[in-house]
C-alpha positions as CSV (number, residue, x, y, z in Angstrom):
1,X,0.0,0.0,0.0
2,X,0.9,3.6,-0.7
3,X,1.8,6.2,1.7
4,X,0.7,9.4,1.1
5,X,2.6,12.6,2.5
6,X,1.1,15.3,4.4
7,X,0.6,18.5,1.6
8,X,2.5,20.9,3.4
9,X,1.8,24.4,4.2
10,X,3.4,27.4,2.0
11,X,5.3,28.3,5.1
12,X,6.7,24.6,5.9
13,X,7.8,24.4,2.0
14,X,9.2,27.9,2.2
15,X,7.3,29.8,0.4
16,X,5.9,33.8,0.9
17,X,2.7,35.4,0.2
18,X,4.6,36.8,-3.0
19,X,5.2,32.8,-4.3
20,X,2.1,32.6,-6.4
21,X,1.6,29.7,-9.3
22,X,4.1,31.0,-11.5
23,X,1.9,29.9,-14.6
24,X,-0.3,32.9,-13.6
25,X,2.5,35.4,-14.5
26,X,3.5,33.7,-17.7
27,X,-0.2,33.9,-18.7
28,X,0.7,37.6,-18.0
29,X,3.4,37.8,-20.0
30,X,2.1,36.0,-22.9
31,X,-0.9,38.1,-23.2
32,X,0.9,41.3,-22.2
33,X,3.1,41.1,-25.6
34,X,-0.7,41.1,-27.7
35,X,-2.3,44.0,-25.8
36,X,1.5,45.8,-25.9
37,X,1.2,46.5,-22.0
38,X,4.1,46.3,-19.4
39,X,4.7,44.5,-16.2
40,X,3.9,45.9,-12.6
41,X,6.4,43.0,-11.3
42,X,9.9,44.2,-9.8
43,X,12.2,43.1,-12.0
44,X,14.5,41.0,-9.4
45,X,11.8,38.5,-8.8
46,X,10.9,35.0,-9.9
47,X,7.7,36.5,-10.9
48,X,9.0,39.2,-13.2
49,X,11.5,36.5,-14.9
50,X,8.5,34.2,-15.7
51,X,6.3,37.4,-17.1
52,X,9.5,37.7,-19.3
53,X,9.8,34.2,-20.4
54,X,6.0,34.7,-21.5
55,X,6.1,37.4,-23.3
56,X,9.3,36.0,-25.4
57,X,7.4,33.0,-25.7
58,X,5.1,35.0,-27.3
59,X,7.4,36.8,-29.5
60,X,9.0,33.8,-30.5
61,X,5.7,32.3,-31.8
62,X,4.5,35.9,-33.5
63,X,8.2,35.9,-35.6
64,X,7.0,32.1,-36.7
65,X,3.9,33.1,-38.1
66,X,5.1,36.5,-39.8
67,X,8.3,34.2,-41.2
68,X,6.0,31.4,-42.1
69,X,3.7,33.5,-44.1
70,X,6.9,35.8,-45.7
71,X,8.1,32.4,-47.2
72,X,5.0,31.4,-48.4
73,X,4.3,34.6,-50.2
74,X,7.9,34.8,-51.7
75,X,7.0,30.9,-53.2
76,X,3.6,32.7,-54.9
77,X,6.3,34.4,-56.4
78,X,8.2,32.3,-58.0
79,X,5.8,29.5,-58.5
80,X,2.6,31.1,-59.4
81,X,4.2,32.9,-62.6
């Protein structure tokens, strides 16, 4: 049989009140690079650095499309005529 382990509190895993579900800020961060808005987070925090890795993530996948699209247009080009 399986043990399970006591879910610990915030405090007993070392975690502050500023610790949120860093998903939530890189939700922020992704959507923030659409709407062209900028974070409230201080940038020497965990939460700031994920808000960044969100919005690049967002970047990155913007840059995709627009290169994607380029390349197919160029092929129009050179194929259709």
């Amino acid at each position: 049989m399986i043990k399970k382990k006591p879910l610990l509190s915030r405090k007993d895993r070392g975690l502050s009140k500023y610790d949120a579900p860093l998903h939530i800020q890189y939700k922020k961060g992704f959507n923030s690079f659409f709407r062209n808005e900028n974070t409230s987070f201080n940038k020497n925090t965990m939460q700031y650095r994920e808000w960044l890795r969100g919005w690049h993530d967002a970047f990155v996948r913007q840059l995709e499309k627009v290169q994607h699209a380029e390349a197919r247009k160029r092929s129009e080009k050179i194929h259709a005529g």
